[in-house]
N, C-alpha and C positions, 0 to 999 in steps of 0.2 A: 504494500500500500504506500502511495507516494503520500510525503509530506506536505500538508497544504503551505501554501505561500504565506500566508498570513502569519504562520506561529514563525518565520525568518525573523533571525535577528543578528547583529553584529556583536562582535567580542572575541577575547579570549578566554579560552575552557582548558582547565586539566582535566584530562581523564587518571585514576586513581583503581588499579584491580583488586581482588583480595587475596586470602590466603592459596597457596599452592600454585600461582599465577603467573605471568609473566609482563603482560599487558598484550599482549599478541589480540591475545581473546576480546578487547576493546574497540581492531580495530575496525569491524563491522559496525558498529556504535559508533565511533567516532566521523565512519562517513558519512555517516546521516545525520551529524551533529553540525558536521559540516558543510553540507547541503544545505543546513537553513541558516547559514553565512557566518559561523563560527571557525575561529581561527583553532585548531584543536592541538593538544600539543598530551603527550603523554606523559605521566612517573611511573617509574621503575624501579622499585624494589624489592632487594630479597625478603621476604616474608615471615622466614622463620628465625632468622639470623640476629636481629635487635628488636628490641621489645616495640610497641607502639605509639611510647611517648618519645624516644629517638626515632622511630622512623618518620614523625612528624617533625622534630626537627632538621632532617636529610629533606623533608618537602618543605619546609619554611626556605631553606637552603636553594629547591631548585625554584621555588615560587621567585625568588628574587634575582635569581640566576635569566629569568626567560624574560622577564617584567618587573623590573626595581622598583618600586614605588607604585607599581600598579595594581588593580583591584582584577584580581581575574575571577570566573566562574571555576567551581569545581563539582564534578562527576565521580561520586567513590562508591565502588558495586563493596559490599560484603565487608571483610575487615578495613579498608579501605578507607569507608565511612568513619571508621575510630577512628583511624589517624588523624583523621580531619579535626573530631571533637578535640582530639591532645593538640593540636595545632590551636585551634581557638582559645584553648584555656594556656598554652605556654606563651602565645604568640598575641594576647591580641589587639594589640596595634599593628598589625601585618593590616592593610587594607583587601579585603575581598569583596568579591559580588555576591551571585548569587549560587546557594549550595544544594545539591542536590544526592539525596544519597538510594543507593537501589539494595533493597535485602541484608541492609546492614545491623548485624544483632547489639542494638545496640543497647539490650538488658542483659546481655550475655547467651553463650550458645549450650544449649543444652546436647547438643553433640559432639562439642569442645569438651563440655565438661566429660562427655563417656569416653570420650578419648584420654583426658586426662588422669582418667581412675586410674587407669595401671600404665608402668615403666613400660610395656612391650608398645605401646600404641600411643604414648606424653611425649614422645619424639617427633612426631607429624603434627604437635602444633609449635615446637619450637619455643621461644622465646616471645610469640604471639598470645601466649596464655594470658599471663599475669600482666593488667593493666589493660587487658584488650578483652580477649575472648570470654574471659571468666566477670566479664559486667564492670569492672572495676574501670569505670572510664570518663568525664568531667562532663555529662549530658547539662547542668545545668549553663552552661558553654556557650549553649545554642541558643539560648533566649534572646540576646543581641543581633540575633544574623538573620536574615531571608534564607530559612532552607525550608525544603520539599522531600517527605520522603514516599518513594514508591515500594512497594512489598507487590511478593508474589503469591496467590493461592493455588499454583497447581502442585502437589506434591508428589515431585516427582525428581528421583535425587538419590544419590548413598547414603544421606542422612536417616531415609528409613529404614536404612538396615543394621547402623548405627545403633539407633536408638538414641534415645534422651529427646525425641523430637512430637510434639503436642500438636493438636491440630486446631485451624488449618495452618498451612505451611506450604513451603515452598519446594519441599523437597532435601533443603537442608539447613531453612531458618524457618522459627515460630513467628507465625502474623504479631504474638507477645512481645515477641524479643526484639521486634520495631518500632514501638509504639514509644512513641514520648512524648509528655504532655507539652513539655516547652515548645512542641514540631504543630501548630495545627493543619499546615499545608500537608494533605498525604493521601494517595491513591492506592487501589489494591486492584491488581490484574489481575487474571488466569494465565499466570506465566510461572516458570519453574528458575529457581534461582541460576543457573545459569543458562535458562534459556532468554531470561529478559535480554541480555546482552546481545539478544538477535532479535528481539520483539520489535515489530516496525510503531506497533502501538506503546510501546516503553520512549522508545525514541520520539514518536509526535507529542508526546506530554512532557521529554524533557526540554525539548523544542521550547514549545509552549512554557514553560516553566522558567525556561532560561530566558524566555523573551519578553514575557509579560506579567510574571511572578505569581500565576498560578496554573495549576496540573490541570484541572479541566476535569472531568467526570471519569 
């Protein structure tokens, strides 16, 4: 489905992936971000490797690196989104636009957490746990900022075999574990957490979102 003309808007956008990721996986997303005349530009980090209050300082670091003094849009699918909150609260005189975050648990992952139960399987989250995955993360951050969050209802994902996952969901985040009151902008699709990142209707609402500061139905 093409993007109507109308949710086009100018600026610059990070895109932001989550855990296990590379940003490869954005950059279907990013051309349709791009398409409605956003200048799109990616971050790249290793995921398991420094906690998530550093690796929002490595994106306060390339924020200023791309656009010194400038206010850019940002896109964080899944952990992604945390960075962002540890950004707001370490950072916030950093000037930003508008924030947008997709399937990001941002009350903590109940799939993290079964991962984290035992040594054989606390290794696939890395240093992503503690301050991130496990809820421990500065939501009241966000009250200052224009963000939107979208969550996914198709559950459809490794998280249900996982377990620790409540319904509905996405397949590997709880509708729960997005919800924040300080966020009133926020949409729920039938889309699976990583299939939003291909949803032509994920992308018309961030469109929308980015362009006129709200998601749309």
């Amino acid at each position: 489905m093409p993007i109507p003309k109308h949710t086009a808007a100018t600026g610059k956008l990070v895109l932001i992936h989550g855990i296990w990721m590379t940003g490869l996986e954005l950059r279907w997303l990013g051309r349709r971000l791009a398409a409605c005349g956003f200048e799109v530009h990616y971050f790249r980090y290793p995921s398991r490797q420094a906690s998530p209050p550093e690796q929002a300082r490595r994106l306060a670091q390339y924020l200023d690196r791309i656009a010194p003094g400038q206010a850019l849009h940002l896109v964080a699918h899944s952990l992604g989104g945390l960075l962002v909150l540890w950004l707001l609260e370490r950072y916030p005189q950093r000037p930003l636009g508008r924030i947008l975050l997709l399937g990001s648990p941002v009350r903590g992952s109940g799939v993290a957490a079964k991962l984290a139960q035992h040594a054989a399987t606390r290794w696939l989250l890395g240093r992503a746990w503690r301050q991130g995955l496990d809820g421990e993360v500065p939501r009241a951050a966000a009250v200052d900022h224009d963000i939107g969050i979208i969550a996914g209802t198709k559950g459809l994902g490794m998280g249900r075999l996982i377990g620790g996952l409540s319904r509905p969901n996405d397949g590997t985040v709880a509708l729960t574990e997005t919800r924040m009151s300080e966020v009133p902008q926020r949409l729920e699709l039938p889309v699976s957490h990583f299939g939003m990142l291909f949803s032509s209707r994920v992308a018309k609402a961030a469109c929308s979102f980015l362009g006129t500061g709200r998601l749309g139905r």
